[in-house]
Backbone as JSON, one array per atom type, in Angstrom:
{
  "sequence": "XXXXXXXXXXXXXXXXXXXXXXXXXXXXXXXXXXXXXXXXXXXXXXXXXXXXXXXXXXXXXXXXXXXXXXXXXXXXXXXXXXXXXXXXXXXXXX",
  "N": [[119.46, 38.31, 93.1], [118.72, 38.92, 89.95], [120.04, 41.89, 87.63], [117.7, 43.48, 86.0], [116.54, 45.21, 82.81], [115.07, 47.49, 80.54], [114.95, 48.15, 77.3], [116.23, 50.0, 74.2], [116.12, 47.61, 70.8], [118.63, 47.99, 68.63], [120.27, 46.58, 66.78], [119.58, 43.76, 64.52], [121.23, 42.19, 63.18], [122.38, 40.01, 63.58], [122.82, 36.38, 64.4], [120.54, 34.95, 66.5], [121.38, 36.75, 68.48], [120.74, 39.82, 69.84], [121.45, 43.63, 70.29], [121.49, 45.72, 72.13], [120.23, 49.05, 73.76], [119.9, 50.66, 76.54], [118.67, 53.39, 77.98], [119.44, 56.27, 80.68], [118.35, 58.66, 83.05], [120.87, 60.62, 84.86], [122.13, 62.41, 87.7], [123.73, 65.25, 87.24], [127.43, 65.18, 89.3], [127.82, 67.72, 90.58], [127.46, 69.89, 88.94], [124.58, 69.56, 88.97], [122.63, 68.88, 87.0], [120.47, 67.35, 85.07], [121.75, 64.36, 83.68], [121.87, 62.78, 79.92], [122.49, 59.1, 80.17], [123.73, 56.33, 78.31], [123.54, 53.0, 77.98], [125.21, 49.68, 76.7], [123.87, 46.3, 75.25], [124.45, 43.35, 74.5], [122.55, 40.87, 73.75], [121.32, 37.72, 74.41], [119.01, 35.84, 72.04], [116.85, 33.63, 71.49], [115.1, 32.71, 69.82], [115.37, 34.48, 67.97], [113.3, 36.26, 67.66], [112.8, 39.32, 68.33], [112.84, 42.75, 66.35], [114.72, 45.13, 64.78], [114.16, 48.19, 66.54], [112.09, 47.75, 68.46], [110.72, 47.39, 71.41], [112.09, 45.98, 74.89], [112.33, 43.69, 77.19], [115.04, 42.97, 79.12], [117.52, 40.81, 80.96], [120.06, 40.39, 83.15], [122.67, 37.45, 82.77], [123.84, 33.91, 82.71], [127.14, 34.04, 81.73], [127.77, 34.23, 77.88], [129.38, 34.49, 75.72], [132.21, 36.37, 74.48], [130.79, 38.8, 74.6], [128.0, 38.57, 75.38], [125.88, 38.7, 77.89], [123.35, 39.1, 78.64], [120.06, 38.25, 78.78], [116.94, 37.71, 76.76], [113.64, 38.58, 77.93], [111.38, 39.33, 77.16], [109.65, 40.89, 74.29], [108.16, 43.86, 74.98], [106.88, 45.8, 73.35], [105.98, 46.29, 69.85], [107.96, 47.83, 66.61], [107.37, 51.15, 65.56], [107.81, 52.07, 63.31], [106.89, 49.42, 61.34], [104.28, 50.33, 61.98], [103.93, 52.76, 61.11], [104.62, 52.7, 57.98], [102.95, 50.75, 57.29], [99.99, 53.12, 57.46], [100.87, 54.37, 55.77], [100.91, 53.18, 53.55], [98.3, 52.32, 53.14], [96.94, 55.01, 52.72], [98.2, 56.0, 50.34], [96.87, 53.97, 48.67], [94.14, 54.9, 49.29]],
  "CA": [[118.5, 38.85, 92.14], [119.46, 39.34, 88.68], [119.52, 42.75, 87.13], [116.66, 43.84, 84.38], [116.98, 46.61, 81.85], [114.02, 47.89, 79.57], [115.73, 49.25, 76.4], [115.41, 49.63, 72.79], [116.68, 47.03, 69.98], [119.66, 48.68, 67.91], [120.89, 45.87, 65.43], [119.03, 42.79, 64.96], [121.65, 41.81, 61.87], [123.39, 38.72, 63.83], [121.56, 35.3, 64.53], [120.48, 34.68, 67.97], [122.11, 38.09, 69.04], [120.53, 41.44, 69.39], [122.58, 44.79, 70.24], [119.99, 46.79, 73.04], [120.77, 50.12, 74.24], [119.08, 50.86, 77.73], [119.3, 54.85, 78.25], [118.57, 56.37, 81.87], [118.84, 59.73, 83.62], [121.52, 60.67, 86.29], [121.9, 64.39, 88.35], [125.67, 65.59, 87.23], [127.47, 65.19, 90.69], [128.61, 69.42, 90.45], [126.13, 71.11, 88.08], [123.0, 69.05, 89.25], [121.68, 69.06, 85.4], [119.91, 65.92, 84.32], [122.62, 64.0, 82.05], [121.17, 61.27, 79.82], [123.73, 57.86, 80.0], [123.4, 54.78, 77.38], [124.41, 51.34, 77.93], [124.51, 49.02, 75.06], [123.99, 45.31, 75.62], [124.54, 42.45, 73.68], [121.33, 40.33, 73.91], [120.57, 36.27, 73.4], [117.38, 36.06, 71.79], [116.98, 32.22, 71.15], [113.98, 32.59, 68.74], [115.27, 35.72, 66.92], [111.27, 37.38, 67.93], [113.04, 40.43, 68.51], [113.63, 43.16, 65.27], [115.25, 46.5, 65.3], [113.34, 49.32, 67.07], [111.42, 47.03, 69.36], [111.0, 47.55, 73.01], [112.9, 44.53, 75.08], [112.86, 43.89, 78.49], [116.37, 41.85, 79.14], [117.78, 40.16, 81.97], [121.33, 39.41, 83.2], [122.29, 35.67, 82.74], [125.44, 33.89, 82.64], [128.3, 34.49, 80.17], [127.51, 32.88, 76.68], [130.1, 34.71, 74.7], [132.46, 37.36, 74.87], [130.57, 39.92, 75.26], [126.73, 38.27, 75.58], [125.67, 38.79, 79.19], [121.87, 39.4, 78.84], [119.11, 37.24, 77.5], [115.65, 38.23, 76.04], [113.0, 37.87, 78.83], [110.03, 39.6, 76.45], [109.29, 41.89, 73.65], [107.29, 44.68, 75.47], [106.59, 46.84, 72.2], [106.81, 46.34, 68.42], [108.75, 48.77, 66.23], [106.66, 51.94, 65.31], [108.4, 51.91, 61.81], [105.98, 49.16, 60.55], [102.98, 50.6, 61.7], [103.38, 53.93, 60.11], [104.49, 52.59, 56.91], [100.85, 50.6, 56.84], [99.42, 53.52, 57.98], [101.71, 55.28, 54.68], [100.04, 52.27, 52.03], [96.78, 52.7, 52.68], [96.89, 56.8, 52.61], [98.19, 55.93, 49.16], [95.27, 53.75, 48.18], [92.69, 55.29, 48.93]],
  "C": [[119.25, 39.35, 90.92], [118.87, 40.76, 87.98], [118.34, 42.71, 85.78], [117.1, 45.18, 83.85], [115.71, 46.9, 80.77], [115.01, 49.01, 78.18], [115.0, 49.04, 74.9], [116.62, 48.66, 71.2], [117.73, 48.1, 68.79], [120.06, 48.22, 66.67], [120.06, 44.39, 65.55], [119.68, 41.69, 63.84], [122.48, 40.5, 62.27], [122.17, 37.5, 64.66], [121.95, 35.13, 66.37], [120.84, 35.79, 68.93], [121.3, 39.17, 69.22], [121.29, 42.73, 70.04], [121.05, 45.6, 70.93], [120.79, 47.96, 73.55], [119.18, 50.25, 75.16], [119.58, 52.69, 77.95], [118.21, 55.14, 80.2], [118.69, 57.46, 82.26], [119.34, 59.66, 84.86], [121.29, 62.34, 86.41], [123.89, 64.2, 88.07], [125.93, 65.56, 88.72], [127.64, 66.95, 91.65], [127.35, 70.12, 90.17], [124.91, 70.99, 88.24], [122.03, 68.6, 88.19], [121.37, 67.33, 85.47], [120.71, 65.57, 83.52], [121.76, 62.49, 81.37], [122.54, 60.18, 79.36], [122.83, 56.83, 79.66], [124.37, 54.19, 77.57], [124.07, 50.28, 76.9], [125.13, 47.73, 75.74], [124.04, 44.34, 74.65], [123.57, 41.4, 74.61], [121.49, 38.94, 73.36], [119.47, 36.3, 73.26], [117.32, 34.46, 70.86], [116.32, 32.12, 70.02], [114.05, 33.69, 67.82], [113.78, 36.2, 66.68], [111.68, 38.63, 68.16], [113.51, 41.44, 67.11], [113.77, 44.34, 65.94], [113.97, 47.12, 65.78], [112.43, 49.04, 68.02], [111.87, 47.55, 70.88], [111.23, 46.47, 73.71], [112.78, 45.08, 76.32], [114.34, 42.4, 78.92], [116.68, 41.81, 80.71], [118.86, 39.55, 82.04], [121.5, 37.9, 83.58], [123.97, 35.64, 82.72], [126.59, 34.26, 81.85], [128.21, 33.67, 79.15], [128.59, 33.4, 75.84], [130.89, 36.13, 75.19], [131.93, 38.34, 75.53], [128.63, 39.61, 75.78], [126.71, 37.86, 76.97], [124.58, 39.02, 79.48], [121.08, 38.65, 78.28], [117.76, 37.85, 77.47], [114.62, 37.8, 76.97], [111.61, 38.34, 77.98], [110.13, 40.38, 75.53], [108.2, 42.36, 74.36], [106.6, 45.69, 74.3], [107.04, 46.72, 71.07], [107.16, 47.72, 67.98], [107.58, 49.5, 65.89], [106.68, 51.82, 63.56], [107.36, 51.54, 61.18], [104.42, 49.64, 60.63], [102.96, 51.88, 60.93], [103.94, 53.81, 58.39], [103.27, 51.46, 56.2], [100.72, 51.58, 56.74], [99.44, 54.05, 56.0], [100.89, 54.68, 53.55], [99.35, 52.46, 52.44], [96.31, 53.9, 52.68], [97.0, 56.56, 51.52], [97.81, 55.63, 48.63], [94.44, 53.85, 47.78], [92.34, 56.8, 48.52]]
}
């Protein structure tokens, strides 16, 4: 079974590539505290459908490149960004 990861798009500035950071919570092994740990993935995204700030669910695959070890199994969520700068032009409008 191949791992999955739900994270969020980071860089979307290289073709076919995207740059995901998956964050998760562990228990310190001592202090018990909640720590939060990020993993950053280098993503194939064949159709470049993925832009920054997007929610991605990825999926380990074989080795395509140095460091590309995950490929693009869906966009789960577009970026917030563009909806509140609609939201921003038509406040100014009207």
């Amino acid at each position: 079974m191949r791992r999955r990861f739900v994270g969020v798009v980071v860089s979307d500035k290289m073709d076919k590539t995207r740059v995901v950071v998956s964050e998760r919570l562990e228990r310190h092994p001592l202090y018990k505290k909640e720590v939060r740990r990020k993993s950053k993935f280098y993503v194939h995204d064949e159709r470049n459908e993925s832009k920054a700030g997007d929610v991605v669910l990825i999926e380990e695959f074989r080795p395509m490149s140095r460091l590309k070890r995950f490929v693009l199994v869906r966009v789960l969520g577009r970026k917030q960004i563009e909806e509140a700068e609609e939201n921003d032009q038509t406040l100014h409008e009207a």
